[in-house]
N, C-alpha and C positions, 0 to 999 in steps of 0.2 A: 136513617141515621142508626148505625153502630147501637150504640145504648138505647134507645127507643124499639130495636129490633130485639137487643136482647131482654128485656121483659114485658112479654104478649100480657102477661095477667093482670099489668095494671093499663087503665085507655092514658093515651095523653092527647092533651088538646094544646094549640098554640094558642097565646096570648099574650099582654103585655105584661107579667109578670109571672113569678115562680111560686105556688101552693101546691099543698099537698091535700085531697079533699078524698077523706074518708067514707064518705057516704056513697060517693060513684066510684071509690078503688082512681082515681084519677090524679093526675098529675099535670096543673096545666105549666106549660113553661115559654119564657120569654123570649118568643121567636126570635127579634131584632137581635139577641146578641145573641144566639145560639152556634155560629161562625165563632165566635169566641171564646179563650179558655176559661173566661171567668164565668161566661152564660150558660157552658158545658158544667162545671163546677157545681152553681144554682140548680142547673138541671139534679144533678148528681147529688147532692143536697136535698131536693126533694124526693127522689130515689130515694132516699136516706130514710127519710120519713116512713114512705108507704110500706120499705122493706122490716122494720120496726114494728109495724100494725099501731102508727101514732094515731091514737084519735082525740076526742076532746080533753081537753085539762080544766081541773078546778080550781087550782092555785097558778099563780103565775111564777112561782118556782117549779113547779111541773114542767110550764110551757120550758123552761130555759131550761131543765135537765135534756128534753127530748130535742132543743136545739143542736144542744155540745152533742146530743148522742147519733144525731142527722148525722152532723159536722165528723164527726171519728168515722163516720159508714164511708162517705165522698173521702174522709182521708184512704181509706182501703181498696175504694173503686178507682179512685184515680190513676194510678197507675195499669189498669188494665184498659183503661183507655188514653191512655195515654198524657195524662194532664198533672200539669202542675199546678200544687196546691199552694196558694199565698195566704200564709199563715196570718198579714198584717191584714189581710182581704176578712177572713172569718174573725178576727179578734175585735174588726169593725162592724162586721153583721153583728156580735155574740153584744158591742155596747149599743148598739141599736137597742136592742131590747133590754138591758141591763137601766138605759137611760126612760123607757116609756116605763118597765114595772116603777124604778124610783119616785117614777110623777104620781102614778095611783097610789102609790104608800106616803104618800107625804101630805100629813095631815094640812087642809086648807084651813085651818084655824092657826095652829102654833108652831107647824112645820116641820115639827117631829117626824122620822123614819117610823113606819106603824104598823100593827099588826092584819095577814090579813084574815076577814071573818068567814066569807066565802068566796064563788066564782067573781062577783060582783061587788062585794063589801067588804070595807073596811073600817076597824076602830082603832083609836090614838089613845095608846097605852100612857098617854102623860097627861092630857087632858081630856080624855074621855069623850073627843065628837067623835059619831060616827057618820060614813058618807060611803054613796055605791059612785060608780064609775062606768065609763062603759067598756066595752073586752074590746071591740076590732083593733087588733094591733097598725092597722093602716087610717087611725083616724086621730086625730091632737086630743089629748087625754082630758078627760072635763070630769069633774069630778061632783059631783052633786051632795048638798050637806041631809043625812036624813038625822039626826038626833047633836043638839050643840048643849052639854050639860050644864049646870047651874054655879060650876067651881071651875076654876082656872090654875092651870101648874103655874104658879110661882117662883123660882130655884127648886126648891126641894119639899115647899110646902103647899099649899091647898089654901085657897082661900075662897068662902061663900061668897057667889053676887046678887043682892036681892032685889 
């Protein structure tokens, strides 16, 4: 294939799915639609990545800048191979993930949007739990409570529970 010939430097392996894995320079991609413009696209998409030099992220607005910035690369490769880009196609990958970061920031206590503290953690800037979570973006987000404090946001104020 055309784009698999044009870059020897990174390996690609067929699979059921589209990543980009930095550790082997690798690119696997989803054989079964690869006949297709959209699997071409994926394919191109993860291109995106490797030609980037994306590697690990520590925030999960990290992850989602180097998404849209995949997504802008497949927009500039596509036309050298020939494909068309469906804008409503990425704007549903891009809430893919816009929908999993929201679940890890949403505090399991009060439900508050929250801050994040690391790769794995996060704390609720309105009531004060913090909880880690796990990263694989292909897994239902679970959230685990490590610290639940001793006050609760009430509107606007703070009330002790003893």
């Amino acid at each position: 294939m055309e784009i698999i010939d044009d870059f020897p430097e990174f390996s690609f392996v067929a699979g059921g799915y589209n990543m980009w894995s930095p550790a082997g320079r690798t690119i696997t991609y989803d054989a079964k639609r690869l006949g297709s413009n959209t699997g071409k696209i994926g394919l191109i998409h993860e291109l995106g990545h490797a030609l980037l030099g994306h590697r690990i992220y520590k925030y999960d607005m990290e992850l989602l800048a180097m998404e849209l910035d995949a997504w802008d690369v497949a927009r500039q490769l596509a036309p050298r191979y020939r494909l068309r880009i469906n804008e409503s196609h990425i704007a549903q990958c891009i809430a893919t993930y816009d929908e999993w970061l929201s679940k890890r920031a949403t505090c399991p206590d009060c439900r508050n949007f929250s801050l994040q503290k690391g790769r794995d953690q996060y704390q609720c800037f309105a009531c004060g739990a913090s909880w880690q979570v796990n990263w694989r973006k292909d897994r239902r987000v679970k959230r685990t409570a490590i610290d639940r404090p001793k006050y609760t946001c009430l509107a606007t104020s703070f009330t002790t529970i003893d």
